[in-house]
N, C-alpha and C positions, 0 to 999 in steps of 0.2 A: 518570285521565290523568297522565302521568308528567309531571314539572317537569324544569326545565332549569337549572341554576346560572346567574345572570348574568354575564358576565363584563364583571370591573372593570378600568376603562380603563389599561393602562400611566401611569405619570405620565413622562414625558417632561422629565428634568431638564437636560440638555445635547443640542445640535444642532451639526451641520457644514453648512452651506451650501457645496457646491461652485458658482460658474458667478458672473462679475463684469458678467453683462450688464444690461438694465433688471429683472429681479425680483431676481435673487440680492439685492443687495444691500439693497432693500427688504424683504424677505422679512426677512434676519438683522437690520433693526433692528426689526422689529415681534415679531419669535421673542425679543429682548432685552427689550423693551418688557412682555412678556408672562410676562417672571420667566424666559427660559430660558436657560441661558449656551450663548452662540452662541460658536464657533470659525469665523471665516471672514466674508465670502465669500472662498474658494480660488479659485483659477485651477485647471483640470484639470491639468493638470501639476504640482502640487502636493501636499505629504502632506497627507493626510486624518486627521484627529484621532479618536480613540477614544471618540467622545461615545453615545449612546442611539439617534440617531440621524443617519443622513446623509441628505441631501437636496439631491436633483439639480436645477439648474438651467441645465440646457444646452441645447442646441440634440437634437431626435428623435435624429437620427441618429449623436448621439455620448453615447447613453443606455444602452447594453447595453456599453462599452469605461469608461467610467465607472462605469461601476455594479461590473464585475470589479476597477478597478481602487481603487476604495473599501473592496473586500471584502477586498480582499489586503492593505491595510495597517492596515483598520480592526479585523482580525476577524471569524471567523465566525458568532459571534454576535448581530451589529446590523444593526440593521434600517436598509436604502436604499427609500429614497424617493424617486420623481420629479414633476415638476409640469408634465409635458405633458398639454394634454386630450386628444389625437387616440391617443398611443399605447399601446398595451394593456400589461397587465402581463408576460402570460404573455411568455416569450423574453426578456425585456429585462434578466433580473439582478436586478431589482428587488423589495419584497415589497411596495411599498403606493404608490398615487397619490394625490396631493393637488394639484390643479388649481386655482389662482383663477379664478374667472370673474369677471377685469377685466379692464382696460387698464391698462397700467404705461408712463410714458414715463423711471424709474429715479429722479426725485427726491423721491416721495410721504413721506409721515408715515407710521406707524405704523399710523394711524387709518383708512386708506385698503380695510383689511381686514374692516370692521366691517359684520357686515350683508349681505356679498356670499356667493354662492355657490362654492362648494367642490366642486366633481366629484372624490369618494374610491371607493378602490377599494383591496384588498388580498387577497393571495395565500393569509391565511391567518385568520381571524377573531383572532387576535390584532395581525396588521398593519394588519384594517381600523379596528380600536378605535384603534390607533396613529394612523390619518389623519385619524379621526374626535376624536379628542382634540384633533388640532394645528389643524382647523380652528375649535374651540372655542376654544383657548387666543390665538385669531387675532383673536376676534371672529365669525365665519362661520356659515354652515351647510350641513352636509354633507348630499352629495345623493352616496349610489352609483349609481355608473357600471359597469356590466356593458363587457368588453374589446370585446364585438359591441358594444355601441351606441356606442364611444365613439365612433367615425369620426362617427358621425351628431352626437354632441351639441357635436361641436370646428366640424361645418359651420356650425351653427346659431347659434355664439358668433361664427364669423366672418362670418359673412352681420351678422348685427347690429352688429359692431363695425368688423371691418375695411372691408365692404363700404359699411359706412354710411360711411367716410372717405373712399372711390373716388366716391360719390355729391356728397359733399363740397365735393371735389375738381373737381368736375365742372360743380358750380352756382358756385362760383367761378371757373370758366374763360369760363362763360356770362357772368354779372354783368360779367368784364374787357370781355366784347362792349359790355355796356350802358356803360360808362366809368366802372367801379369799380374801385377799387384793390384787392387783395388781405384786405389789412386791416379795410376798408370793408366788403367786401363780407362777410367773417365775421362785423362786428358787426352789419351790418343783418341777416344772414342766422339767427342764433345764437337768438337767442329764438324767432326760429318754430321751428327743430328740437328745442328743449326742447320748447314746449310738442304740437308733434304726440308727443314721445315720451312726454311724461306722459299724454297722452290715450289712446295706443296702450296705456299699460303700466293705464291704469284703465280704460277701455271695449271694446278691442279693437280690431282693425284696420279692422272695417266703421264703426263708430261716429268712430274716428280721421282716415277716409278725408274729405280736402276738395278743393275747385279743380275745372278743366273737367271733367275726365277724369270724376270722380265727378257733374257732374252733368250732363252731359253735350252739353257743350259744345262741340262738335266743329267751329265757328270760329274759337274761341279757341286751342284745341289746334293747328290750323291755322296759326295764327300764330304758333304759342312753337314751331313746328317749324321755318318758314322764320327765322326769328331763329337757330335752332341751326343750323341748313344754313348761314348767312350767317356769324354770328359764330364759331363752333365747329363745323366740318364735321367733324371726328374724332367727335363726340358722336352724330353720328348715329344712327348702329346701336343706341346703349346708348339714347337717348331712343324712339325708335320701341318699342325693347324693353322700356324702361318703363311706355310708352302704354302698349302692348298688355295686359303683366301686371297692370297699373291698372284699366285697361277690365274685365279678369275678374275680379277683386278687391268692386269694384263695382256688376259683377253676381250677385257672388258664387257667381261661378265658380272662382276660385281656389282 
C-alpha cells in the first residue's frame, strides 16, 4: 500500500486582521498573544499588510469584495481567510475558513479561544493545514466543515446561541409580568439556565428535560399560559410553540 507524505503545517509568523467589529479585534489580541505579529484590526477601507496571512472579519456579504481587495494589495501569494460559519469557500476569493464557534460581545481576553470549537475548511490541503494550525495556535479545535454542510452547522450554532437569547429575552419579559425588574429577574433566572445547560451538554436533552410539560402536567402548563396571555400576550404563539415541541421532545418524538 502506497504511503503518503504528511504534510507539515505552514507556521504562520505574521497575520492581518481586517474587520473592527466584536471579533476582529479580539481575534488580533489573542493571534498576538499566541506569538503571531498581528497588523490590524483594519477597517475595509484600509491597506492591507503583506503578512502570511489575511483574515476576514466582516460582515457575509462583504466577503468576496474584501477578500479581492486584500489580494490586490497583499499579493498573489497569501493566503485570505475568513471567519463566517454559514459561508462556503468556493466563490468567496477566499482559500481557507476559520469559524469560532462562540459568542463574542468585543471586550474578551485572549483566553476566551481556549477549548472552543473551530469550523475550518480550506480550498486547498495546504489552506486547510493553514486553518487548522491557526486554530491550534488559538487554543481551539478544529472541526472541518464541508461548504454543503456549512449552512447546516451555522443553523445549529444559532439556534443554541442566538436563539437561546430570543428565549432569554422572552422569560424576562414574562418575570416583568410577575414584578421583576430586568436585572432581578437575570439573576434569579441565571443559575437555572447554567445548570439546565450543563445537564443538556452531559446527559442529553431527554435526561436534561424538567417542569409540566415533561411531566406531564397539563394544569400547570394551563396556568403558565394564561399568565403569558395576561402578562405577555405577544409571547403567545412562541410559548404555545414551545409547549408543543416540549410535549414531543418528551415523548420523544422529537
Amino acid at each position: 500500500m502506497a504511503s503518503h507524505p504528511q504534510l507539515e503545517p505552514p507556521a504562520v509568523a505574521s497575520a492581518s486582521v481586517v474587520g473592527r467589529g466584536r471579533l476582529g479585534p479580539v481575534i488580533a489580541r489573542a493571534l498576538r498573544a499566541a506569538g503571531i505579529e498581528v497588523h490590524g484590526p483594519t477597517g475595509r477601507d484600509e491597506p492591507v499588510a503583506a503578512t502570511d496571512v489575511v483574515l476576514l472579519c466582516v460582515p457575509d456579504a462583504a466577503i468576496a469584495e474584501a477578500a479581492a481587495a486584500a489580494r490586490a494589495q497583499a499579493g498573489p501569494g497569501i493566503l485570505i481567510g475568513h471567519t463566517s460559519g454559514a459561508t462556503p469557500i468556493a466563490g468567496t476569493g477566499v482559500d481557507f475558513g476559520l469559524h469560532p464557534l462562540q459568542t463574542f460581545v468585543g471586550d474578551e481576553t485572549p483566553d476566551v479561544f481556549q477549548g472552543i470549537g473551530f469550523g475550518i475548511a480550506g480550498a486547498t490541503p495546504a489552506a486547510l493545514e493553514t486553518a487548522r494550525e491557526l486554530a491550534a495556535r488559538l487554543g481551539g479545535r478544529a472541526v472541518p466543515i464541508a461548504d454543503e454542510q456549512r449552512a447546516a452547522y451555522h443553523a445549529a450554532a444559532s439556534i443554541a446561541s442566538n436563539f437561546t437569547v430570543t428565549l432569554l429575552a422572552a422569560a424576562e419579559q414574562v418575570a416583568a409580568s410577575a414584578g421583576f425588574a430586568a436585572d432581578d429577574a437575570r439573576a434569579l433566572l441565571a443559575p437555572l439556565v447554567r445548570r439546565t445547560v450543563d445537564n443538556w451538554a452531559s446527559h442529553g436533552p431527554g435526561r436534561a428535560l424538567t417542569g409540566p410539560v415533561a411531566r406531564g402536567d397539563a394544569q400547570t402548563v394551563a396556568r403558565q399560559r394564561e399568565a403569558v396571555a395576561s402578562g405577555a400576550p405577544a409571547l403567545l404563539p412562541l410559548f404555545d410553540a414551545l409547549a408543543a415541541s416540549t410535549a414531543d421532545l418528551a415523548k420523544g418524538t422529537a
